[in-house]
N, C-alpha and C positions, 0 to 999 in steps of 0.2 A: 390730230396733233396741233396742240395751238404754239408755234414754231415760230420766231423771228424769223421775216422774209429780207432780210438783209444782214450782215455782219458788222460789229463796229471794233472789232478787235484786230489792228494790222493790216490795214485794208487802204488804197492810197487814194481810190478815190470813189465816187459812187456817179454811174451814167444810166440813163431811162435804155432799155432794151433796144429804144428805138432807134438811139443814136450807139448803142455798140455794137446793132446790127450793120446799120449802115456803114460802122468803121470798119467791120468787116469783111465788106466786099459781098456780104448774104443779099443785101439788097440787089446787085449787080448779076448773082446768080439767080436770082426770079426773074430779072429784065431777060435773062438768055434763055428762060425757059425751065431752070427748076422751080417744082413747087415747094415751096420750102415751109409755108404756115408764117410767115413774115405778118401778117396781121393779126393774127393770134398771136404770138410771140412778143409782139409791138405794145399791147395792150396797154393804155395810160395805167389800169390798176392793177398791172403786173403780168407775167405770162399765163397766158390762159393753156395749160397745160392737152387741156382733151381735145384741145385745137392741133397744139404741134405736133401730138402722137399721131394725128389722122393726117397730117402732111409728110411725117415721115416715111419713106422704103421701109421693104421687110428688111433688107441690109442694114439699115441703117440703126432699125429698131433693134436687130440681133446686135449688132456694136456696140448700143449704148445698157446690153446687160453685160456687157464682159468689162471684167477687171482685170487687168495685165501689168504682170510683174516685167518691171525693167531695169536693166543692168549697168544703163547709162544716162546719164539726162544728155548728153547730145545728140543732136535731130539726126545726124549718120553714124552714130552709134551702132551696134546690135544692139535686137531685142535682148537676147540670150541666148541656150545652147540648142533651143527646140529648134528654130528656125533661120532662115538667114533676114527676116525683117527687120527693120531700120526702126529708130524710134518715131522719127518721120512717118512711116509709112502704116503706126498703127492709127495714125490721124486720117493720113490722105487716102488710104486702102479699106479702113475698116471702121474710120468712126469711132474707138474706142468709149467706151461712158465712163473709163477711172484708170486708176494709175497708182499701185505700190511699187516698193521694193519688200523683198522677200527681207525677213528678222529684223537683225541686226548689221544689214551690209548695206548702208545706203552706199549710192554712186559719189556722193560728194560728203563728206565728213566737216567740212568750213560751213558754219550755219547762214550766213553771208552768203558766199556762191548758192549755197542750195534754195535758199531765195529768191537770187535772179535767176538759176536755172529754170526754175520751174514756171515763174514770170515768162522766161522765155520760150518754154516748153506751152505755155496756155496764150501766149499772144500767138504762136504758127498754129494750135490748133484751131482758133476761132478764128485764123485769116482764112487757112488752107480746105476747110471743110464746107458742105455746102450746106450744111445747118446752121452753124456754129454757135454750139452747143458747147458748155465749157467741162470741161472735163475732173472729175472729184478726187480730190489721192487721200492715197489713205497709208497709215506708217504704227506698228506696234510700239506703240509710247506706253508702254505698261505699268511700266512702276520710274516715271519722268519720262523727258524727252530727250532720252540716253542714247541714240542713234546719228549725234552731233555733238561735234568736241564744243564743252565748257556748258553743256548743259548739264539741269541739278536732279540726281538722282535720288532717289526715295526707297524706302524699306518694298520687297515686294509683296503683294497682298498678305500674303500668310503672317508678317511680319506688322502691317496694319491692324489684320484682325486681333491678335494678340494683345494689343493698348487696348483694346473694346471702347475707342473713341472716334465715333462715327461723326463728328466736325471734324475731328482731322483727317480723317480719309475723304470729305469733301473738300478742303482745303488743298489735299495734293493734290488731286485731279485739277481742281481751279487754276494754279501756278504752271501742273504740265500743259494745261489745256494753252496756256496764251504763248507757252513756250514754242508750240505741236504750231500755232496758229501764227508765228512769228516767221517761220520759216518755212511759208506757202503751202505748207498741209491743211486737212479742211476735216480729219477724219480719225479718231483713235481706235483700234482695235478692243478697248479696251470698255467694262471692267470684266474680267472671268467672275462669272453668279454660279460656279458649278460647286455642288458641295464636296469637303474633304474629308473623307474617312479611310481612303485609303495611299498610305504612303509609299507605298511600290509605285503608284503613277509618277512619272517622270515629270509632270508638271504640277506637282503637290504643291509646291511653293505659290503660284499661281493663285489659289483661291484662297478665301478668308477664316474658314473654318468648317467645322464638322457639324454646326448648329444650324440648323436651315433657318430659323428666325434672324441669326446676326448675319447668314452669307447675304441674305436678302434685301438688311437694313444696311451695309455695305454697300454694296454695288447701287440701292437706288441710291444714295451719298453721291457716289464716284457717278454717275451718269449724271446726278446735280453740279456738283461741280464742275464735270468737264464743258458741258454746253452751258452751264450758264443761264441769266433768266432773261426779258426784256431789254432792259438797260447793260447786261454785261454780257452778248454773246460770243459765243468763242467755237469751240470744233465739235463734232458729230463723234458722240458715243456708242459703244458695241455692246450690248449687251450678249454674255456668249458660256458657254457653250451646248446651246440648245438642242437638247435638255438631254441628261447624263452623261456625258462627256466622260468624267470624274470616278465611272464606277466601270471600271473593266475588270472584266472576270479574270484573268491570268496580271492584271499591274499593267500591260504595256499600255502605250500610247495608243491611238486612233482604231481601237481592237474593241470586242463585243463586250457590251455589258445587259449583265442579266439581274434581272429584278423583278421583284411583286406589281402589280398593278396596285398596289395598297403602297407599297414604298414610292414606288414613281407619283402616285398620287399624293401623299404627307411629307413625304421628304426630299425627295431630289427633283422635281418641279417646282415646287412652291417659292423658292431663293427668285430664280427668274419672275414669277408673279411678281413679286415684290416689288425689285429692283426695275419690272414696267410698270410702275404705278410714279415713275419719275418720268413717262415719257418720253423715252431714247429713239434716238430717230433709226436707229436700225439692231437688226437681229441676228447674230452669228450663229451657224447652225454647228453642230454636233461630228466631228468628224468619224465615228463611230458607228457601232450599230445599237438596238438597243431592242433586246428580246429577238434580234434575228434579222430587222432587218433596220437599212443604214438612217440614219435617221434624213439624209439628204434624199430619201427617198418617200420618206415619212408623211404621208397627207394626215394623215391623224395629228400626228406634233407639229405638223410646220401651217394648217390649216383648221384643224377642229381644234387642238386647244388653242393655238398662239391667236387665233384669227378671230374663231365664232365664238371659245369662251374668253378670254380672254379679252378680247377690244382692240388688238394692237392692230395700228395702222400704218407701220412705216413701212423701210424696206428690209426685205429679209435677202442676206449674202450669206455665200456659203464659203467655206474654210477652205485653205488651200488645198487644191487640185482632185477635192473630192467628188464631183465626178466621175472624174476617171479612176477613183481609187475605188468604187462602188466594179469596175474592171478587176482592176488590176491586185485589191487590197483583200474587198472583200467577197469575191466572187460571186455575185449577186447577178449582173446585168453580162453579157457578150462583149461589150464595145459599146465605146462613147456615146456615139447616136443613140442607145438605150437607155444608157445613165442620166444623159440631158435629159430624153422625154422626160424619162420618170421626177427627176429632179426641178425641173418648171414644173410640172402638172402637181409635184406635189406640195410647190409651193416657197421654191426659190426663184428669188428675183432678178440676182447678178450672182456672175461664176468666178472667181477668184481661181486664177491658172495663173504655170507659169510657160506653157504651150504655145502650140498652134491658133492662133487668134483664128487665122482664114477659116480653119478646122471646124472650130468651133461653131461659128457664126454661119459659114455653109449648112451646118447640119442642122440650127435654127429653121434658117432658111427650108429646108428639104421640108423639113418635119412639118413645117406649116402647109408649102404648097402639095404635099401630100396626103393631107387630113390628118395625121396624127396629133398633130397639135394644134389644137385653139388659137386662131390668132388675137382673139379675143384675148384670151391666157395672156399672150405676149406682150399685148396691148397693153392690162392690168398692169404687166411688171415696169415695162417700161414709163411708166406714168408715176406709178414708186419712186424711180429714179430719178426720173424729171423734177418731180415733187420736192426729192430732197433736195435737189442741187437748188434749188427754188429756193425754199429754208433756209441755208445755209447762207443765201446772200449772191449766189457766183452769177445767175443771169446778169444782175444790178452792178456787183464791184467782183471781178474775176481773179484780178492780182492782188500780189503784198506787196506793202510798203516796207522796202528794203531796207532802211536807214532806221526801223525801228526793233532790228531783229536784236542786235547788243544786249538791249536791257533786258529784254524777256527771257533771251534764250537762257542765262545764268543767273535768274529769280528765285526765292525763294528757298537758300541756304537754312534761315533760322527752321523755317519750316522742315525742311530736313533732317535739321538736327534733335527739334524736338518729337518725329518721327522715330526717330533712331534711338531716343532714350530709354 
């Protein structure tokens, strides 16, 4: 991926690794005896990645795959209703490597506050941690950065694809992207590249159309516009819902879809090709099954097409709590510890819950020092991650500049409205 290694979009200031290690106390934890990769990390041409993953814990490495939904931005908050952890404590206890909130329910609604929140939520984890390793959020800006009052909303996909003007579907990404990047997010869920032909799914609206050439020439648009080129970087794109998402056999949601190996191959794969020929830095998996089994379980989807035909190199995350839904949904695996294996092994990189963090990361943990899992495997993923947080800018400049959140967050009216015509 040839990726901006730093950000210029709301960013307050930019420091050499060397000096944000040392501000945060990481240099002070080697003097006492952790190994932390502090020379690797330090690196004059940037952090040398295959360095810090060899100096990290197997703890430390299961933390930085988990993404964790929170209910709060303050540090003695709850997490939520899984557990009794603090949001404090998914730092100092676990190391977390990201940070949503679940839909449409952020903790803070003021675009402002939620700025310095998260400013203040990312200066405790890089003090408090003995990596410190800055942590990635990620926020469903789908159709705008509609999750904070006075930001500007847009027609949703299905409403884009319909104009069949694929500049302006780069155009709203562009505007949400600096609004998503205004108020300390680093990450859009967004664009949905699943094709639409069936309107009993509950998320029909979601995608662009029923043509797998336009859902494709869509979405690679919106992953342009959201990140941005060289000179205008801005926030980390989703490509998603990899792959069939869109075709369930009974209309519901996260439910089986069945299909041709002739169809999966002409028509509901191909949108995704497409739309990674724009180079998005990560891949949202399928929460579904597809011919029988989940696709989060998938090495065929999530590693022989995405991987070896394909080319793609980022990081691959998987959709909320599907894992455990490979449990609980669609009775596939016993228990979690199964669903993990099979769900790294086959080629996810970070677990989007809204759970048991300890849980989770234990059973990383087990899975390795008992030979089921590669640590190699883990190794792989977490380097993904490290990678992107790389790209994105956060080793170099970690906060936003708070004072510049106003203008962006309520941009791009005209645009909207010539959206909406």
């Amino acid at each position: 991926m040839s990726k901006n290694t730093e950000k210029s979009v709301g960013r307050e200031h930019s420091t050499s690794r060397r000096t944000f290690l040392k501000v945060t106390g990481a240099t002070a934890s080697v003097a006492a005896g952790a190994n932390l990769g502090v020379d690797a990390a330090s690196a004059d041409d940037g952090v040398d990645v295959d360095d810090l993953v060899d100096e990290l814990t197997l703890e430390q490495k299961a933390g930085q795959l988990t993404q964790k939904a929170i209910g709060s931005f303050d540090l003695d908050g709850a997490v939520g209703d899984a557990t009794d952890d603090t949001v404090a404590e998914l730092f100092t206890e676990y190391g977390v490597g990201s940070l949503l909130y679940g839909g449409a329910n952020p903790p803070e609604y003021d675009p402002e506050t939620h700025a310095a929140k998260l400013n203040e939520l990312q200066r405790y984890n890089i003090e408090e941690t003995e990596h410190g390793i800055p942590f990635v959020f990620g926020v469903d800006a789908v159709h705008g950065n509609v999750t904070v009052d006075g930001a500007t909303a847009f027609p949703h996909n299905l409403g884009l694809g319909a104009t069949r003007n694929v500049s302006l579907a780069r155009e709203v990404a562009s505007v949400t992207s600096a609004s998503v990047d205004a108020i300390g997010a680093h990450w859009t869920f967004s664009p949905t590249t699943d094709l639409q032909r069936d309107p009993r799914w509950g998320r029909f609206y979601e995608g662009f159309s029923e043509d797998p050439e336009l859902v494709g020439k869509f979405g690679k648009a919106k992953v342009e516009g959201y990140e941005g080129d060289a000179d205008t970087p801005q926030v980390a794109a989703t490509v998603k819902h990899f792959g069939g998402y869109s075709i369930p056999h009974n209309g519901n949601d996260r439910s089986a879809g069945r299909t041709s190996m002739r169809d999966l191959r002409t028509n509901v794969l191909p949108p995704y090709e497409r739309a990674l020929a724009a180079d998005p830095e990560t891949v949202m998996v399928n929460s579904g099954t597809v011919n029988g089994v989940p696709a989060h379980a998938s090495a065929w989807l999530l590693t022989t097409i995405l991987r070896e035909r394909w080319g793609f190199d980022g990081m691959v995350v998987s959709d909320w709590k599907d894992f455990q839904r490979m449990v609980t949904y669609h009775d596939y695996v016993p228990d979690l510890r199964a669903a993990t294996k099979l769900g790294l092994r086959a080629g996810v990189d970070m677990y989007m819950h809204p759970d048991d963090t300890g849980e989770f990361v234990s059973i990383v943990v087990d899975l390795v020092e008992s030979g089921e899992l590669e640590e190699d495997r883990v190794d792989e993923a977490v380097a993904r991650v490290l990678r992107f947080k790389e790209r994105l800018g956060l080793f170099e400049d970690p906060f936003v500049d708070e004072s510049a959140v106003a203008d962006a967050v309520g941009a791009g009216r005209d645009v909207a409205r010539t959206a909406a015509e």
